[in-house]
C-alpha positions as CSV (number, residue, x, y, z in Angstrom):
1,X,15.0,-12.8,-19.7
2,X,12.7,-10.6,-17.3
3,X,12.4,-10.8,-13.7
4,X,9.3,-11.0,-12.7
5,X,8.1,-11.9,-8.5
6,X,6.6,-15.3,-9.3
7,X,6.0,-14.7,-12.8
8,X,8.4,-18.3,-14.0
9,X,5.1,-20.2,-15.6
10,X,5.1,-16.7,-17.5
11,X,8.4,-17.3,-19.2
12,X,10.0,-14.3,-16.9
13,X,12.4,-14.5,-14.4
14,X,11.9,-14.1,-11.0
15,X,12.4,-11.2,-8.4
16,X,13.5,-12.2,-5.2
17,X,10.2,-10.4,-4.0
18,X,7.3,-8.7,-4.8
19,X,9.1,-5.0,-4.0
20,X,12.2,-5.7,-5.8
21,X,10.3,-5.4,-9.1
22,X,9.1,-1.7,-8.4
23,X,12.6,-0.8,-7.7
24,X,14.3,-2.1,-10.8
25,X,16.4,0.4,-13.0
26,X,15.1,-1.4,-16.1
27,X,12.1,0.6,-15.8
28,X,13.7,4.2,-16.3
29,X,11.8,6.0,-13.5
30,X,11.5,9.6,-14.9
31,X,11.8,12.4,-11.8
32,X,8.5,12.2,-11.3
33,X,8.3,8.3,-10.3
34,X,6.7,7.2,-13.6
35,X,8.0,4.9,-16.7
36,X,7.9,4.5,-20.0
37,X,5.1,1.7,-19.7
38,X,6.6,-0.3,-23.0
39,X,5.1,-2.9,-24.1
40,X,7.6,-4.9,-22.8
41,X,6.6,-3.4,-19.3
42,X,3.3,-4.0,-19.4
43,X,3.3,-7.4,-20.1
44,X,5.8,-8.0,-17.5
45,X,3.4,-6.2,-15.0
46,X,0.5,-8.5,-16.0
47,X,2.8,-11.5,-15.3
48,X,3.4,-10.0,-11.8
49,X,-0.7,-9.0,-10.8
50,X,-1.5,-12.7,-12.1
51,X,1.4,-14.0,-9.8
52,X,0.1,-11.7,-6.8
53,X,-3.5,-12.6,-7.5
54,X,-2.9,-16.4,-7.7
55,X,-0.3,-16.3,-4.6
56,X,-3.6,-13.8,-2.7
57,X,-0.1,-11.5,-1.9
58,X,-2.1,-8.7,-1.0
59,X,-4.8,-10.2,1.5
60,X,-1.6,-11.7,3.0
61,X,0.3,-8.4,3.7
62,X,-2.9,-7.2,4.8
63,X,-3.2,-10.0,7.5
64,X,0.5,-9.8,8.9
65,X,0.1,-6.1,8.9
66,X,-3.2,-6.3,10.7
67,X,-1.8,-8.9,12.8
68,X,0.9,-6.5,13.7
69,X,-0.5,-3.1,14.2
70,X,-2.8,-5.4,16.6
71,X,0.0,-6.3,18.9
72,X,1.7,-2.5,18.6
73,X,-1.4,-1.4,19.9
74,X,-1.5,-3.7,22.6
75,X,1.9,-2.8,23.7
76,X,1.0,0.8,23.8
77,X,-2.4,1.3,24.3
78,X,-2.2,4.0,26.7
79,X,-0.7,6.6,23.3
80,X,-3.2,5.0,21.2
81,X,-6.4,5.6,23.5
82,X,-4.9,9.0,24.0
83,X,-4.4,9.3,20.5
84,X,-7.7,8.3,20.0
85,X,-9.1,10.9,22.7
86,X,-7.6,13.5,21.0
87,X,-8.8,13.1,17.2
88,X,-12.6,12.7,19.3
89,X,-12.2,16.2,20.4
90,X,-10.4,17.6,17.1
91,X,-14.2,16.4,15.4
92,X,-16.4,17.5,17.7
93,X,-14.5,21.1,17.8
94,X,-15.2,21.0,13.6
95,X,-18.4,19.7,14.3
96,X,-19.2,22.4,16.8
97,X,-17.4,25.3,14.6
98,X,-19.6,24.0,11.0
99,X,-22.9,24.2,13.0
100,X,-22.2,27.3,14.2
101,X,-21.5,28.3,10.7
102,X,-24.9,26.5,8.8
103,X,-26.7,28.3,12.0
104,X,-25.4,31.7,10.6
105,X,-26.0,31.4,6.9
C-alpha cells in the first residue's frame, strides 16, 4: 500500500507528514532531483494535493511562517532596518547608474 500525507480516504497509506513524501526512496530520484513520474506516482501525488488542498496545508505553513518571521524581525529589528537601509541604497545606486545610461544613448 502507498503512503500518502493524508491521502487514507484515497486508499493510500499515510506519511507521517507532508515532507516525508518528497523524501521517499520509492520515487527513484535521478541525480538531477527528478523521478520517473509512473503512473503509479502520479496518482499518489494527486491523492497528496487533494489532501493538502482539503487540509488548506499550504495557507497554514504560510501563516506560522508569517507569524514567525514577524516575531524574528521583532527581536532583531535593528539588522533588519539596516538590512533594509542597505538594499534602499543598492537601488537607487542602479537607479542612478541606468539613467545615466538611457541619458547617453
Amino acid at each position: 500500500m502507498e503512503r500518502v500525507a493524508g491521502a487514507g480516504a484515497e486508499g493510500f497509506t499515510r506519511y507521517r507528514d507532508p515532507v516525508a513524501a518528497y523524501t521517499d526512496d520509492a520515487w527513484q530520484r535521478d541525480s538531477d532531483g527528478n523521478t520517473r513520474h509512473t503512473q503509479r506516482e502520479r496518482a499518489i501525488a494527486v491523492a497528496d494535493v487533494t489532501c493538502k488542498r482539503r487540509h488548506h496545508t499550504a495557507e497554514l505553513w504560510h501563516a506560522v511562517r508569517a507569524q514567525k518571521q514577524a516575531a524574528d524581525i521583532a527581536r532583531h529589528r535593528d539588522r533588519y532596518a539596516a538590512g533594509l537601509q542597505a538594499l534602499r541604497t543598492y537601488r537607487a545606486n542602479i537607479a542612478e547608474v541606468l539613467e545615466k545610461l538611457d541619458r547617453s544613448d
